[in-house]
Structures are given as structure tokens and as C-alpha cells.
C-alpha positions as CSV (number, residue, x, y, z in Angstrom):
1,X,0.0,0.0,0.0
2,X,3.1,2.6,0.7
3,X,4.7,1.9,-2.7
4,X,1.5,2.5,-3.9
5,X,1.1,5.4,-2.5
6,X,4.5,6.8,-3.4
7,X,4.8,5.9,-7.1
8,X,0.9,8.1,-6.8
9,X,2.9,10.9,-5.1
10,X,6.0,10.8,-7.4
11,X,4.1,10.8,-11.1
12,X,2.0,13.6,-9.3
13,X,4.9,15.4,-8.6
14,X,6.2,14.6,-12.5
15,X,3.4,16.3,-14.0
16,X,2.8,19.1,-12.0
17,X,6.7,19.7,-12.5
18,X,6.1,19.4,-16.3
19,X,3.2,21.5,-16.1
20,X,4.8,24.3,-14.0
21,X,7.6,23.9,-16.1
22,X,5.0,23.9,-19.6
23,X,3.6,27.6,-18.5
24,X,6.7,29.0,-17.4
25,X,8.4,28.4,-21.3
26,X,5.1,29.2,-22.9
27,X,5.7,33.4,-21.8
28,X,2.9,33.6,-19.8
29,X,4.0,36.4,-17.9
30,X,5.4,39.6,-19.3
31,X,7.2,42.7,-18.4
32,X,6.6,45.8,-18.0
33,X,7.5,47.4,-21.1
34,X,4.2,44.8,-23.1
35,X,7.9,42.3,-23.9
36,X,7.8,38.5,-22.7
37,X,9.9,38.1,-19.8
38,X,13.2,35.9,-20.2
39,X,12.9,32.8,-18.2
40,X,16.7,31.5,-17.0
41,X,15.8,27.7,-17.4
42,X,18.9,26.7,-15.6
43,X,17.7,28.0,-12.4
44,X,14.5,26.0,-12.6
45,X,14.9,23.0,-10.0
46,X,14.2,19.6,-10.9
47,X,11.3,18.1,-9.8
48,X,11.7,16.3,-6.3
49,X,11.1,12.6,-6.0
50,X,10.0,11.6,-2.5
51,X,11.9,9.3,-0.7
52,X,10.3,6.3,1.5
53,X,12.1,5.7,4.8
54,X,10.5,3.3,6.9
55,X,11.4,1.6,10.6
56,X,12.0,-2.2,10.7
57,X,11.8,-3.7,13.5
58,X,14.8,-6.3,14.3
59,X,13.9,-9.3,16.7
60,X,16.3,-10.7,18.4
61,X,15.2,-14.2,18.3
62,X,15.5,-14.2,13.8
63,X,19.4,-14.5,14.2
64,X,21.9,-16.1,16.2
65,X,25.1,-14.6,17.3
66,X,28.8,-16.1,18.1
67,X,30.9,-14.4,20.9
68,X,34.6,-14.8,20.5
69,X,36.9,-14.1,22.8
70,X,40.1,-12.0,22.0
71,X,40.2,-10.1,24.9
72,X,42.0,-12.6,26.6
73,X,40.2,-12.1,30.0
74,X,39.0,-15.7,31.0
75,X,35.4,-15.7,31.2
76,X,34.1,-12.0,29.3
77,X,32.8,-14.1,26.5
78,X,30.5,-15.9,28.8
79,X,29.8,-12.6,31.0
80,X,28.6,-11.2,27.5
81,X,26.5,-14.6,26.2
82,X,24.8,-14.2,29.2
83,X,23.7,-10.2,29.5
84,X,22.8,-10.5,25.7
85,X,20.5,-13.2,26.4
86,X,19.0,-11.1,28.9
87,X,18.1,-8.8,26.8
88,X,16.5,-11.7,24.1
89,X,19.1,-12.3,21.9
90,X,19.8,-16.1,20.8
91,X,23.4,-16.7,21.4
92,X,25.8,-19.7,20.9
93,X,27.8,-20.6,23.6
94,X,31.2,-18.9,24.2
95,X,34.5,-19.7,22.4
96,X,37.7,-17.9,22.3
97,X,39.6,-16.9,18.9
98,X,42.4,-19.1,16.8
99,X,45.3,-19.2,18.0
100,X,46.9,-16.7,15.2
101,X,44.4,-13.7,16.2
102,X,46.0,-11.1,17.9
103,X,44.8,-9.7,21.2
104,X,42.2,-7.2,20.3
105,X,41.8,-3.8,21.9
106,X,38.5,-2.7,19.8
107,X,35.6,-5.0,19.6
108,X,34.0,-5.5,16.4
109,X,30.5,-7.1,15.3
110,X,31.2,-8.6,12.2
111,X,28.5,-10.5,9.5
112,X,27.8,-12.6,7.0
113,X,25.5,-11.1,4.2
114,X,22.1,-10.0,4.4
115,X,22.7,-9.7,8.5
116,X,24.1,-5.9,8.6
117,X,20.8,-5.2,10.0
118,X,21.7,-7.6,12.8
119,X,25.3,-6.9,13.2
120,X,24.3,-3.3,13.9
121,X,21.8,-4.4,16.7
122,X,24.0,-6.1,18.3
123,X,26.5,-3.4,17.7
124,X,24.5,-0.6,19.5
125,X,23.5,-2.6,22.4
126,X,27.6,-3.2,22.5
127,X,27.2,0.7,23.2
128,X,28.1,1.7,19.6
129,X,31.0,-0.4,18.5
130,X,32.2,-1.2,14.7
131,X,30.7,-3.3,12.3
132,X,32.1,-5.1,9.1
133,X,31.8,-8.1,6.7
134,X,33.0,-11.2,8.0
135,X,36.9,-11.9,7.5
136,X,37.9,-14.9,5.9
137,X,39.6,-17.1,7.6
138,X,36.7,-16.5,10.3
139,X,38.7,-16.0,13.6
140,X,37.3,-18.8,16.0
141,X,39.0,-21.3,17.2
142,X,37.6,-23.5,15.1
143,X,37.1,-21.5,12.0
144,X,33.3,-21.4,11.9
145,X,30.3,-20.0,12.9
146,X,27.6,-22.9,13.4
147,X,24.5,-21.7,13.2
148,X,25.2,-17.7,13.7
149,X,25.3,-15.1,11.1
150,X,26.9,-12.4,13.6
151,X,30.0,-12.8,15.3
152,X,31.3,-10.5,18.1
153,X,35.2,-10.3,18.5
154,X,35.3,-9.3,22.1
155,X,38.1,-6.8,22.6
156,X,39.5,-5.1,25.7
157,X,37.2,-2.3,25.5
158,X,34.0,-4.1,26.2
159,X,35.4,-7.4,28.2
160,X,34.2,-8.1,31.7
161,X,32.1,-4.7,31.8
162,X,28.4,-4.5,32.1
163,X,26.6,-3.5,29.5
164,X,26.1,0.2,30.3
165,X,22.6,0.5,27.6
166,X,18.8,-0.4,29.6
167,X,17.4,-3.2,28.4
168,X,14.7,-2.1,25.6
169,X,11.5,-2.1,25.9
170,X,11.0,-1.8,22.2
171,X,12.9,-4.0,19.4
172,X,15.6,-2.3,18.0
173,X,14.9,-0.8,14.7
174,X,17.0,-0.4,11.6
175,X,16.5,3.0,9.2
176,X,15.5,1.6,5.9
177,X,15.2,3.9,2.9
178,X,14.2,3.5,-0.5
179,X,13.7,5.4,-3.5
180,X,10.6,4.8,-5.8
């Protein structure tokens, strides 16, 4: 019914352009001295298509989420499993990273495709952190996901703190905008 509605609101907006546009070329206004006024057609603006930008909700429970540990501090990945539970999410149990990742510092949500909208739910109730396409190798210990689509390298800056956001009483919501 929206698209509807906007493909309605953007030809309307076509033709009344063309028709503004139709009068304004056809002289019907003239100066003072009886002459037609000259009409600068490059200062005309173009017509404006409308933009739809609608609110989708994200529940927690339509993706599951891996929490790795490369923090280093024995037991944050679990601390974090459980608090993001709490708040609904469906998380796999804990596991730390492969043995060739690095200690992070920075946490970062990272996903496979068609979960960005996940990844960044998970990333604000992280209080904000980075997001990005998954890395290849993945950096678990055993180089896979299961069943997840969103993984959380746990770094330094969120490991064994509290997560400092309420719990929502709303689902999150992702911005989604389209153009007719």
C-alpha cells in the first residue's frame, strides 16, 4: 500500500513539474515594457522525487550470534552470552579466537550477508561499537560459525564490563530507505 502510494505521489509530482515547467516556457508572464519576460531555465529546480524511509523492527530471536573471545580475560565471552541473552538475543555458547588472532583492543560485530541489519543491533547494544563483513579465515578457534550469522570479536574495550545500555522495551529498529 506505501509503494502505492508513493509511485501516486511521485508521477504527481512529475506532472505538475512538467506543467509548472510547460507555463513557465510558454511566456505567460510579461514585463513591463508589453515584452515577454526571459525565463533562466537553468535555475528551474528539478522536480523532487519523495523518498520512503521506513522503521524495521529487528527481533532478536531471527538470528543467532557467536561471541569470540580476543580479549584474553577468561570468562568476558561468557559474561557477554549471558547479558545478551537477557536482553532476548539467541546466542551460541562462548569460544575464544584461533590461535593466530592477535589480542584485540576494539571490539567489532562482524557479519555474513544479508545480516548488517543484525550486526548493527547487536553493535548498538555493545554501546556503539564497529561493524564489518566477515573476515575470511573466520577467527574462531575452530574457524566457523555454526548456526550464527553475527559474530562479536570481544576486545579489551567491552570485556568483563556490564553493559552500560537499559534493556529495551522496544525491538531495536534499523532506518531503511528506498527510492521509488
Amino acid at each position: 500500500m506505501n509503494s502505492t502510494l508513493s509511485i501516486i505521489v511521485a508521477v504527481a509530482a512529475l506532472l505538475l513539474g512538467f506543467f509548472i515547467l510547460r507555463d513557465i516556457r510558454s511566456g505567460g508572464s510579461t514585463s513591463t515594457d508589453g515584452s515577454p519576460d526571459q525565463v533562466d531555465e537553468s535555475t528551474i529546480p528539478a522536480p523532487v522525487i519523495p523518498v520512503e524511509t521506513t522503521l524495521v523492527p529487528i527481533v532478536p530471536t531471527a538470528f543467532k550470534v557467536q561471541i569470540a573471545n580476543a580479549s584474553k580475560i577468561a570468562g568476558s565471552a561468557g559474561q557477554l552470552t549471558v547479558e545478551l541473552q537477557g536482553r532476548g538475543f539467541i546466542v551460541q555458547p562462548a569460544i575464544n579466537t584461533s590461535e593466530i588472532t592477535p589480542t584485540q583492543t576494539t571490539t567489532v560485530v562482524y557479519f555474513l550477508a544479508g545480516s548488517e541489519a543484525a550486526a548493527s543491533a547487536i553493535a548498538a547494544e555493545l554501546g556503539g561499537v564497529a561493524t564489518a563483513p566477515m573476515p575470511t579465515p573466520i577467527p574462531t578457534e575452530t574457524g566457523k560459525l555454526g548456526e550464527a550469522s553475527v559474530l562479536v570479536l570481544l576486545g579489551t574495550d567491552v570485556a568483563g564490563k556490564p553493559l552500560s545500555s537499559p534493556i529495551p522495551t522496544a525491538p531495536p529498529t534499523v532506518v531503511v530507505t528506498t527510492v521509488p
